[in-house]
N, C-alpha and C positions, 0 to 999 in steps of 0.2 A: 527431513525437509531441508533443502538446501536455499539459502537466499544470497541473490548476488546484489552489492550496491557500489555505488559507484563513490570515488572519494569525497565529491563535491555533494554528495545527499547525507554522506556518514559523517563528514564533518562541516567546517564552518569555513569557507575557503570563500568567499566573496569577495575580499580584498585581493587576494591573488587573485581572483578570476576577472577583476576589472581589468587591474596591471597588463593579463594577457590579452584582454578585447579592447583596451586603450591606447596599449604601449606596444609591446611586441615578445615573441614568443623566449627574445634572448633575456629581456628583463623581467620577464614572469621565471623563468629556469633560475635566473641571479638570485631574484627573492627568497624564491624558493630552500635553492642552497646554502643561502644565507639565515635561512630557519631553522635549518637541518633538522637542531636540536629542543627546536623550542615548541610545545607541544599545542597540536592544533584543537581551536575552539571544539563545540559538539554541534553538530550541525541536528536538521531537522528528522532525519532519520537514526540519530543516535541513538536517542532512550528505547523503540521498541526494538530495535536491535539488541541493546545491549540487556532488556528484558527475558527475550526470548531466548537470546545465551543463559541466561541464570537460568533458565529451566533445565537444562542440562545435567544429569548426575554425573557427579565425581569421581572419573577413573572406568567410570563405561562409556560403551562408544554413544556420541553424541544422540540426541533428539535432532536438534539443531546444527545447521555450519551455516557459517558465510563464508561468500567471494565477493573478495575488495576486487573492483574492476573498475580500471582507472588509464584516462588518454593520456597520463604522463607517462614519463618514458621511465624503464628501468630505474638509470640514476637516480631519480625524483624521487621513486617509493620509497627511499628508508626515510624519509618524514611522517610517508603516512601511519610505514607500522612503526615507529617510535612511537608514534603518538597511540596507536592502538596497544602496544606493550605500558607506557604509562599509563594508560586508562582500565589495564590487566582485560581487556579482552582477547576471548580465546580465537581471532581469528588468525590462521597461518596460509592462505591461499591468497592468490589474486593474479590478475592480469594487467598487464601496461603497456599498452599499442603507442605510445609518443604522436600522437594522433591523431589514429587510427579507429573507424567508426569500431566501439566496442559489440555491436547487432552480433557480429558473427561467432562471438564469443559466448553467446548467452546459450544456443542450445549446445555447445562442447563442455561449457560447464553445467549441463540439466541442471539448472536453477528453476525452481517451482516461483520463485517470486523475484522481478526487477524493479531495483527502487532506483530512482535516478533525476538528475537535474535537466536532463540533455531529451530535446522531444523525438529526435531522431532516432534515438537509441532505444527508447522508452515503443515506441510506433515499431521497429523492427522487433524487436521483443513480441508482440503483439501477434505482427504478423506470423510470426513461429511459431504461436499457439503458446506462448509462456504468459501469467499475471506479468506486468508492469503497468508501473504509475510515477508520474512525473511529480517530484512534490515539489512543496514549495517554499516558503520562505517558514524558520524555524517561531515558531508561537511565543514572545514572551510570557504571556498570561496564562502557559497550559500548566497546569497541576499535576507533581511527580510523586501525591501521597500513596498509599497501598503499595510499597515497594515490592513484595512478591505477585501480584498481580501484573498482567499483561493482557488490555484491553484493547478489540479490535473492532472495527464497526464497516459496515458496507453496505452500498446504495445496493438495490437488489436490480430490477429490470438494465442489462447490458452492460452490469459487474457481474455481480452472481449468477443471474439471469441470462440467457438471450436476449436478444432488442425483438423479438417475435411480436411482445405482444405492444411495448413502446411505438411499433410499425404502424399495426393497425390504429391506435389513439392516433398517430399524425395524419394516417391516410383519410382515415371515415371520423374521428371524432369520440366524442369524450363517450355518447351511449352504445357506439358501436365497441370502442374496448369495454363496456362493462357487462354489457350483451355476453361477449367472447368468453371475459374470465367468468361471469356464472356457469356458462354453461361446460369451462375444461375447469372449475375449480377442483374436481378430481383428476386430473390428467397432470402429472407434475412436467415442470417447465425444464425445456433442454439447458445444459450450463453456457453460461455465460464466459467472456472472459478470464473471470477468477472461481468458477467452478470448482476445478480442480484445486487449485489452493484451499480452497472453503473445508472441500472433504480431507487436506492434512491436516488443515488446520483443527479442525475437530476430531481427528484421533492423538493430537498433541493433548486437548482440552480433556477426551475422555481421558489419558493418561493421567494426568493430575484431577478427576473429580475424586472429593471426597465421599465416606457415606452420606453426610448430607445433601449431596448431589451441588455441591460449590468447586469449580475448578480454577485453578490458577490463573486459565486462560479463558480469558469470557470475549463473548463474539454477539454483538449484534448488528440485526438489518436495521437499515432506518430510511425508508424507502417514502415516495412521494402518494403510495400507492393508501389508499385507505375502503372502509369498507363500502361495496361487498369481496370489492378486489382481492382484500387482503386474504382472503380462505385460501387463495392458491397459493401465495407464499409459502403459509403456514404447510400445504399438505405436500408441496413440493421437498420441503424442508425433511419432513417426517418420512418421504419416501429416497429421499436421498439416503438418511442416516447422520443428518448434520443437525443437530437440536441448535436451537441458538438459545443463548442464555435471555436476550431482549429481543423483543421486533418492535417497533417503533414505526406507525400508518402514521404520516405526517398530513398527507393531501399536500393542499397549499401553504402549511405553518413552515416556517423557516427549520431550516434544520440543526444550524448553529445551537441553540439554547438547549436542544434535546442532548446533540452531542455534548455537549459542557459538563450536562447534569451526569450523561454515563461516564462523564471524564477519561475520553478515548486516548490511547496515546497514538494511532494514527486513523484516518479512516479514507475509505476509498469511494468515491463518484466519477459518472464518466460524463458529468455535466458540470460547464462551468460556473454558473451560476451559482451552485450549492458548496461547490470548492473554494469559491472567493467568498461568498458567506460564512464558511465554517473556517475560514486559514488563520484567523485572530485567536479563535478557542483552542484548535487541536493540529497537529500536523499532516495534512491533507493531502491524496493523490491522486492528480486527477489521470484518469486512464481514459487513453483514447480510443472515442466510438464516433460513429454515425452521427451524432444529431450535432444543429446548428445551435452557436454558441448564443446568437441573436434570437433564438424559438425554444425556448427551455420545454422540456415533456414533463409536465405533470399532470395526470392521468387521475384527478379528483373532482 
């Protein structure tokens, strides 16, 4: 599994990033170099990053890599990996367009997953057929107990899912989608944006399951979807080969307080509604889809 992110989601770069949308690009470079040495905050992509590196065994080749992909320029980088050498992660790649939109860099480096601040990049990502999610501002409140654990959580209908059936709920209504899913609740659902992610992501998770059937990496849906809806989840799941450790049928209950409880260290929605409600608890990614930000889709 390869994941690229970009500096300003892997670290904590906010005050530089005013400097350059305030001041100008020569006194963001000044600051910068004027830091060189001095080791940058953790931004809101740090922890599952640096999570999913520790999965990694010792002296074999990786499970895991990242690519730092970053619109500074050459010179700039040795801040960032200074700072990723003091913080002893093992990432050794990355790109720096001084720039330069990173979009066309995401499929040269097949990155299975784009984390990023920037919606442009994040939207081109998208377009390519790669996960990306724009996160958002870093959680103080989130909880980093169970240090070997690495917990992942996703909205299902148009993350993991297609918007196929999200479609029909806006077009005809709430009995017409529940119509639809009884009658294909054996027909599993095409993937979604982060489909593909979903199914590495669970042959990372089978890798580290125990005999008790507990894996290092635990993954749940936590979807707006509830019954009788939720059977297709469930059988879409089981026909993929992707078991989730939780599914979570919210309906209309907020989602925030579920994720807290699974104490996710990131989780993905492609609605903003559920991203600005959950961005206090966990660090959030919203991925761009279809629906309007003003008409949230919940399908209960």
């Amino acid at each position: 599994m390869r994941i690229g992110i970009s500096t300003r989601a892997l670290f904590d770069l906010e005050e530089e990033h005013t400097v350059f949308v305030e001041e100008s690009v020569q006194a963001y470079a000044k600051l910068q170099l004027e830091r060189e040495n001095v080791c940058i905050g953790k931004g809101a992509g740090f922890e599952v990053i640096r999570r999913l590196l520790a999965l990694n065994p010792k002296n074999k080749n990786p499970y895991v890599e990242v690519v730092l992909l970053s619109k500074n320029s050459p010179d700039l980088s040795l801040r960032a990996f200074n700072s990723i050498n003091e913080y002893g992660l093992p990432i050794k790649t990355g790109s720096f367009t001084s720039g330069r939109a990173l979009g066309p860099f995401i499929p040269a480096w097949k990155v299975d997953l784009f984390l990023s601040n920037d919606t442009d990049d994040v939207q081109r990502a998208i377009s390519a057929g790669t996960a990306a999610a724009k996160l958002g501002i870093f959680p103080s409140s989130q909880d980093f107990t169970d240090p070997s654990e690495v917990r992942i959580a996703f909205d299902g209908d148009a993350v993991v899912f297609s918007d196929e059936s999200d479609e029909i709920f806006k077009n005809s209504g709430l009995e017409a989608f529940l119509e639809h899913e009884k009658k294909n609740a054996q027909t599993p659902m095409a993937g979604g944006p982060f489909g593909e992610f979903l199914k590495k992501l669970s042959m990372l998770r089978a890798i580290y399951l125990d005999p008790d059937g507990v894996s290092k990496v635990r993954i749940a849906i936590v979807t707006a979807r509830n019954a009788p809806a939720h059977a297709r989840v469930v059988n879409t799941l089981r026909a993929w080969g992707t078991p989730a450790d939780e599914a979570h049928f919210v309906g209309s209950w907020p989602k925030a307080p579920i994720l807290q409880a699974f104490n996710a260290h990131i989780f993905f929605d492609d609605q903003e509604k559920h991203i600005l409600g959950a961005a206090n608890v966990v660090t959030s990614g919203l991925v761009p889809g279809p629906h309007d930000p003003d008409n949230p889709v919940i399908p209960a």
